[in-house]
C-alpha positions in Angstrom: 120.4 118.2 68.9 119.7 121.0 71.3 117.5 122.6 68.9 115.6 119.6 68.4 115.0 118.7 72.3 114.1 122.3 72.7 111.3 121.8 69.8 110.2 118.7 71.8 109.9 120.3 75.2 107.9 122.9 73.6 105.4 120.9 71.6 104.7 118.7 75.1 104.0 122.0 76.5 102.1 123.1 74.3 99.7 119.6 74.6 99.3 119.9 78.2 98.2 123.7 78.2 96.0 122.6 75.2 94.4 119.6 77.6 94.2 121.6 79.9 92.2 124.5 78.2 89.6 122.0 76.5 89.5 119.4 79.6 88.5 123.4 81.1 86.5 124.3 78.4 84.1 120.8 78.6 83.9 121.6 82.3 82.6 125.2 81.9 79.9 124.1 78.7 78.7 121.6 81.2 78.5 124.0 83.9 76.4 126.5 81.5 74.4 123.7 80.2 73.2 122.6 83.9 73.1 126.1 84.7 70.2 126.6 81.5 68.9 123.3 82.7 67.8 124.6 86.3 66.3 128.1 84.4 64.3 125.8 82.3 62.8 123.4 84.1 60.3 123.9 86.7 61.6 122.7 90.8 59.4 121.6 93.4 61.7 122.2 97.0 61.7 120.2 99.8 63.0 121.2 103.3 64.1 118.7 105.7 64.3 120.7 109.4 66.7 118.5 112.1 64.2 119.8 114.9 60.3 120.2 113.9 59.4 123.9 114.0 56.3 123.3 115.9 57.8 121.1 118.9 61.3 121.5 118.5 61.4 117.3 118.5 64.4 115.8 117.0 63.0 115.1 113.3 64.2 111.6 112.7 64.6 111.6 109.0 67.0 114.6 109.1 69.6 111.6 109.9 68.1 109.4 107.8 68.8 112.2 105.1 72.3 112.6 107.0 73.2 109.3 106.4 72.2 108.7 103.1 74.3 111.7 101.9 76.9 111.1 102.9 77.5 107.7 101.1 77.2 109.2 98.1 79.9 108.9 95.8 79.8 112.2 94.2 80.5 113.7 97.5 84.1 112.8 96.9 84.0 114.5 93.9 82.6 117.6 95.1 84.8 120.9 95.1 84.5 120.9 99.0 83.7 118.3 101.8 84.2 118.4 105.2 86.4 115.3 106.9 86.1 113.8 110.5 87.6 111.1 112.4 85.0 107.9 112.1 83.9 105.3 115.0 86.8 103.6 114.4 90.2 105.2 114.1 90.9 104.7 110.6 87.9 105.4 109.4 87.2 108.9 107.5 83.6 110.1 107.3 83.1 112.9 104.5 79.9 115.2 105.1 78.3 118.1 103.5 79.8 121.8 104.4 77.4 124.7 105.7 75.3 125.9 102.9 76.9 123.3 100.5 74.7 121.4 98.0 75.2 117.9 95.8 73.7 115.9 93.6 72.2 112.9 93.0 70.5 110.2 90.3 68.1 108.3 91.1 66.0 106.1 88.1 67.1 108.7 85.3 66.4 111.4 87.3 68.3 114.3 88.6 67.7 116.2 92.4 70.3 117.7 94.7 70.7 118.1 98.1 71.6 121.6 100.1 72.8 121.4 103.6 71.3 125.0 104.4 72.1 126.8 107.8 69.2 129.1 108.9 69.6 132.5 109.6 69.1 133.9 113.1 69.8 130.7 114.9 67.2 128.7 113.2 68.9 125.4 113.1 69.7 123.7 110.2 67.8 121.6 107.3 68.6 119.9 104.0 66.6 121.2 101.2 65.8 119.2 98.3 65.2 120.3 95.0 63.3 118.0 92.0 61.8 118.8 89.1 58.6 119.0 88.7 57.7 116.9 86.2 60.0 114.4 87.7 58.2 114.5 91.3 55.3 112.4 90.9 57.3 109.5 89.4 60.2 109.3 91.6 59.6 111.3 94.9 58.3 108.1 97.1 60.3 105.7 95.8 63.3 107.9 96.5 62.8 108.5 100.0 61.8 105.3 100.5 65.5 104.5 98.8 66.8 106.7 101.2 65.0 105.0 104.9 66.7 101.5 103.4 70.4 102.8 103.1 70.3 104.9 105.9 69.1 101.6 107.6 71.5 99.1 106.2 74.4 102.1 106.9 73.0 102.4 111.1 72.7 98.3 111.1 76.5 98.5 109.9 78.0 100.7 112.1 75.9 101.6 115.2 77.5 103.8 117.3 76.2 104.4 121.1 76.1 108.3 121.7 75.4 110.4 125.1 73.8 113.5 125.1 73.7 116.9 127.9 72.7 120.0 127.0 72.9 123.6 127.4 71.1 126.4 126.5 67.7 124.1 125.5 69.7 122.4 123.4 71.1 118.5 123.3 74.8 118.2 122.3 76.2 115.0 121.8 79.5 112.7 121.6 80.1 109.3 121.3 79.6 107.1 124.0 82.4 104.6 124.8 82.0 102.8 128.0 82.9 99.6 128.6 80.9 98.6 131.3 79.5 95.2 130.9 76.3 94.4 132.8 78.0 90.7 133.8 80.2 92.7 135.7 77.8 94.7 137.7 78.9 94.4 141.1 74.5 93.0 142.5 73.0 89.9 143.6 73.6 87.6 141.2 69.7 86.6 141.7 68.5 90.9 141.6 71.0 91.0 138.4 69.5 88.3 136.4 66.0 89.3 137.2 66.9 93.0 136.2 68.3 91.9 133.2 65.3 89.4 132.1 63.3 92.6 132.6 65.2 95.0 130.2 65.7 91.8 127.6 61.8 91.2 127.8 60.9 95.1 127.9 62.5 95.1 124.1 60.3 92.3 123.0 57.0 93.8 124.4 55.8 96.6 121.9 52.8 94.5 120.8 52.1 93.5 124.4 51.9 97.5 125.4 49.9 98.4 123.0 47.4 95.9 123.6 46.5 97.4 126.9 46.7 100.8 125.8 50.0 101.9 127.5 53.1 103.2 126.3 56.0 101.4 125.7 58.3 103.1 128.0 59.7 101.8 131.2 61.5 103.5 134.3 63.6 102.1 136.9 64.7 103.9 140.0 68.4 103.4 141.8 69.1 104.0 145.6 71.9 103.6 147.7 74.8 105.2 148.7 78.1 106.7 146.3 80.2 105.0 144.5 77.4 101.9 144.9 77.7 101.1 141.4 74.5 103.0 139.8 76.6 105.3 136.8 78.0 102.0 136.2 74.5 100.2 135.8 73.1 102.9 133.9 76.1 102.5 131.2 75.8 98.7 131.1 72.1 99.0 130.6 72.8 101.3 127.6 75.7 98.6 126.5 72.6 95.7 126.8 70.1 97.7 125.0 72.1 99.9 122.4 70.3 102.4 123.3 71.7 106.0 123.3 71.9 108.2 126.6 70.4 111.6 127.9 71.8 113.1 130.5 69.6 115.5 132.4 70.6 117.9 135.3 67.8 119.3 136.3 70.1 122.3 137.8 71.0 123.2 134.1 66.9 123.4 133.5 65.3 126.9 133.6 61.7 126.1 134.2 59.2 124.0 133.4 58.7 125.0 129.7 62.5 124.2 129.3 62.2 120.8 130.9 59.4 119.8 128.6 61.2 121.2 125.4 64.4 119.3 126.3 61.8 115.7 126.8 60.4 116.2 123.4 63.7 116.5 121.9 64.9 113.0 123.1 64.2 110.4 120.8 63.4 106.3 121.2 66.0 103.7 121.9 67.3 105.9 124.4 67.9 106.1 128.1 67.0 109.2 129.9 69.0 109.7 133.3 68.0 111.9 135.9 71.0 112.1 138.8 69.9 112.6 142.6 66.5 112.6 142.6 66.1 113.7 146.0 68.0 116.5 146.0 65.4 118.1 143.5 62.3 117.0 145.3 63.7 118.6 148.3 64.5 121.8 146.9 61.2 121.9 145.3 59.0 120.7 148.2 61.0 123.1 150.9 61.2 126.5 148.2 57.8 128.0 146.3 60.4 129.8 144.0 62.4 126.3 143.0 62.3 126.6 138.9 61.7 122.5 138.8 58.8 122.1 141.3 57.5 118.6 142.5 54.4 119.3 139.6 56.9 119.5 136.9 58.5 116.3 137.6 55.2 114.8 138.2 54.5 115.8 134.7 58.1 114.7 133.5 57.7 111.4 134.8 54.5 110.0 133.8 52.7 113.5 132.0 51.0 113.0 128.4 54.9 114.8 127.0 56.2 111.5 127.9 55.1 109.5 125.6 57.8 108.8 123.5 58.2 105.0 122.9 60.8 102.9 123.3 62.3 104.7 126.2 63.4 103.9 129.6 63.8 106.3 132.2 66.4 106.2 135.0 66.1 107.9 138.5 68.6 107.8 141.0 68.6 108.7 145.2 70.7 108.0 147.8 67.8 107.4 150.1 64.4 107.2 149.7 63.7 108.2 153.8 61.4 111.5 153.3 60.4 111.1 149.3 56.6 111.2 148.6 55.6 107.9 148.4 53.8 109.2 145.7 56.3 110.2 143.7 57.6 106.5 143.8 54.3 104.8 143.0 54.5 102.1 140.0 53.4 104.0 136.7 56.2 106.7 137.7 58.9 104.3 139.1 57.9 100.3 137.6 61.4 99.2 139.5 63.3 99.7 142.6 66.7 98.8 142.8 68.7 99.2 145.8 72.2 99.0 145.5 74.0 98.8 149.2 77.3 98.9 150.7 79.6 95.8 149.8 79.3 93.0 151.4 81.4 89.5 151.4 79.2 88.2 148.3 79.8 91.7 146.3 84.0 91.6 147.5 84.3 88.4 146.0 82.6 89.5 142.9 85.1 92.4 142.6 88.1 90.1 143.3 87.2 88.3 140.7 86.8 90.9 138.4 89.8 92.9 139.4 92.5 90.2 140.4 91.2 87.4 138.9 91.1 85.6 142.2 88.4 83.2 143.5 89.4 81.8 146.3 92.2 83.2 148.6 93.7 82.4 152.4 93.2 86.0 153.2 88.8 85.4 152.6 88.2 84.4 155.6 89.2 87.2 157.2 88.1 90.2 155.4 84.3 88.0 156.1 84.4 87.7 159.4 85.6 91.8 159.4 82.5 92.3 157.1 80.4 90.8 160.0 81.6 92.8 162.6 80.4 95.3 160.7 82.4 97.1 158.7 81.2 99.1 155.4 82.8 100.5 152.1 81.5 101.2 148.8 82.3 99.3 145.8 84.2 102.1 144.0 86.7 102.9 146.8 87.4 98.7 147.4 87.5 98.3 143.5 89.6 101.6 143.7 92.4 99.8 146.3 92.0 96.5 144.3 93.2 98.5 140.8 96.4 100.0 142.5 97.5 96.6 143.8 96.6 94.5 141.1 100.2 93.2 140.5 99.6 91.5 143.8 96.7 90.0 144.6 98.0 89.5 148.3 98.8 93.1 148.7 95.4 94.4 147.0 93.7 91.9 149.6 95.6 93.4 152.7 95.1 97.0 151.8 91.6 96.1 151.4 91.7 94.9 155.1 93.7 97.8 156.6 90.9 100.1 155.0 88.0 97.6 156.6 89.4 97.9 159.9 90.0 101.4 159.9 86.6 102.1 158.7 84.6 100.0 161.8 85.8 96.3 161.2 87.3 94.8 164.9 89.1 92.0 163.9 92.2 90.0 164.9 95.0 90.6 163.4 96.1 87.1 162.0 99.7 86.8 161.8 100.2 84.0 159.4 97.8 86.1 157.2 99.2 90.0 157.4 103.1 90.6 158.0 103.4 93.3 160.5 106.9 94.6 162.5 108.2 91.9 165.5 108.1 95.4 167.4 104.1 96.2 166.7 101.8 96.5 169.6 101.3 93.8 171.6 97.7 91.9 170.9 95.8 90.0 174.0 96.9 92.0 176.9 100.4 91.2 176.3 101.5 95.0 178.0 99.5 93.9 181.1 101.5 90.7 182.0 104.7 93.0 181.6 103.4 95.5 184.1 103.2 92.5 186.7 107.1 91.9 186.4 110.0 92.8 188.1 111.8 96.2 187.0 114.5 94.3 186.1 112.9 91.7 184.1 110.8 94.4 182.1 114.5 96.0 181.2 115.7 92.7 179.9 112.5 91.8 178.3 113.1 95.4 176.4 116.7 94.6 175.8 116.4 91.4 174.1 112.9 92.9 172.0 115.5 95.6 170.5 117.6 93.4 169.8 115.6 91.5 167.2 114.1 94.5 165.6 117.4 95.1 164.6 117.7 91.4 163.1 115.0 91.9 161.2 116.1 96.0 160.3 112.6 97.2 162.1 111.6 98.8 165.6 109.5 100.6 167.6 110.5 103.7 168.5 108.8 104.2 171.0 109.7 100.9 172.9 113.0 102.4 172.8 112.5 105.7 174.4 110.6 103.3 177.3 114.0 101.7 177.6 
């Protein structure tokens, strides 16, 4: 019995080394027969830069070329593939390694695909190589077949992305916010004529090419920090789908950089330019600024900008001292002013932070409002966030900081709980002064005596004692 299970376990090894060795052997004549294949026929190459060699632009159809490849099935049979977290975080994208190649069919033919890295800092570019003889029969369909999937593949998962750069260079990552332009903290009237602007700019191609102008647009935001204008520029980008470019123009060598990094951008995207009047400054008070007032002249409304589909963003604290030149329409088509809050903009956040709309402590932090107290939307929306377990609480510490920051109001006491031992309000310590010695010692006396009811005093009322 041994004998015969030892016979057994020999012969099934003897099998899989032998399936093995042919399932080897098919692999390796298949190999050599592709391998005789490519030294046969005639190939025509291809390359596929991802910036043009002669601007440096972003060449669209490298990600078109992107895109396709990577839905191909026989990249998940490839020896080697690169994996990456997707949009969503399930998802696994596979893409081409550096200097890694596949194939493809397309209509009985046979091409493949090499994700070449050029030497020397060059960049990179996907090189295609077809036969010859195959070319003139399948080469426009094919990239034709590769502009639909790429579109149907963009159409099905779109992904926002923001882009800085460094060294003349963009670098991206995705872009996430959530800010959603119904939230914008504007008149509700300035809001919903902004946003029937950017809605009618996306439907108005025809119209801008009719009277001979490029379809770009550029809006300008003023106003104080923490006003709400980051958060405007990311809910336009949620409202368009339009990808973002930041630019610091402190990061921006000199004029030739500027230009290179414009022509990079691409449509469908928003280009940001942060404090605006800081730059114009430096450049209109230093002849050596790198960025002077003629290169953003140029960068605003020069013949480089004329990319379509693009809007351009600008924002200032203050446009006191700014070249009204700088800010005629053709450079800046809209001005949008984004103030301090007011009563209309605190309600808005209360809303949006507490989900309160009407509350006994209103009437109060308006009237404070009118006296003339001022904050920004970010540090109210800031106190609002802490407290938002209690509306009550987030509404108080909203008036404490409006009084401390200019309001003169009234402390009501049916609205705001403060100590029985706070500082007397209406001249209360004037009426005291006009009493008898011994009066003003009872009067103290009797004032201790319910701070310690209520487990609160004043200590200095007690040192007075």
């Amino acid at each position: 019995m041994f004998v015969v299970n030892l016979v057994l376990i020999c012969f099934s090894i003897f099998l899989v080394r032998w399936f093995l060795l042919r399932t080897a052997l098919i692999y390796a004549v298949r190999k050599g027969v592709e391998w005789i294949g490519d030294r046969v026929h005639v190939h025509q190459r291809f390359r596929v830069p991802e910036l043009n060699d002669s601007t440096h632009q972003r060449n669209l159809f490298y990600r078109r070329v992107s895109l396709y490849l990577t839905s191909l099935p026989s990249l998940e049979d490839s020896d080697f593939t690169n994996l990456s977290a997707g949009k969503k975080p399930k998802d696994i994208v596979l893409s081409l390694d550096d200097n890694q190649s596949i194939r493809d069919d397309f209509l009985g033919a046979r091409v493949s695909w090499l994700n070449r890295v050029e030497r020397g800092g060059g960049g990179r570019s996907f090189v295609l190589r077809i036969r010859k003889k195959d070319k003139r029969r399948i080469l426009k369909p094919y990239l034709q077949h590769i502009h639909a999937v790429s579109g149907e593949i963009e159409e099905r998962g779109a992904e926002l992305r923001i882009y800085n750069h460094c060294d003349g260079r963009w670098k991206s990552a995705l872009f996430n916010h959530p800010a959603d332009f119904d939230a914008i903290v504007l008149d509700p009237d300035l809001k919903a004529k902004i946003r029937h602007d950017l809605e009618t700019f996306l439907k108005s191609k025809q119209y801008y090419h009719k009277l001979g102008r490029v379809w770009r647009r550029s809006y300008l935001l003023y106003g104080p920090s923490g006003t709400g204008k980051s958060s405007f520029i990311a809910a336009a980008a949620n409202l368009l789908s339009y990808d973002v470019y930041y630019l610091n123009l402190s990061q921006v060598a000199d004029a030739a950089d500027l230009n290179s990094l414009l022509l990079q951008t691409t449509s469908k995207s928003l280009i940001v330019v942060e404090d605006l009047d800081r730059y114009v400054s430096e450049a209109s008070s230093s002849s050596s600024a790198r960025i002077n007032s003629s290169c953003l002249l140029n960068f605003m409304d020069g013949l480089l900008n004329s990319q379509e589909e693009r809007i351009s963003i600008f924002t200032m604290n203050s446009k006191d001292g700014i070249d009204p030149a700088l800010l005629r329409p053709g450079r800046i088509d809209m001005h949008i002013h984004f103030p301090l809050c007011d009563f209309t903009s605190f309600k808005n956040l209360a809303s949006n932070y507490l989900g309160v709309k009407e509350h006994k402590l209103f009437p109060q932090v308006e009237e404070i409002f009118q006296s003339g107290a001022a904050m920004s939307a970010a540090e109210i929306s800031e106190l609002m966030l802490v407290n938002r377990s209690s509306p009550s609480r987030a509404l108080k510490s909203v008036i404490s900081a409006l009084q401390s920051s200019g309001g003169k109001v009234a402390t009501r006491p049916s609205d705001i709980s403060s100590p029985p031992c706070a500082t007397e309000e209406g001249g209360g310590a004037a009426w005291k002064e006009t009493m008898p010695k011994e009066f003003r010692k009872l009067y103290g006396l009797l004032r201790l005596k319910s701070c310690r009811r209520v487990g609160s005093f004043d200590q200095d009322e007690i040192e007075r004692l």
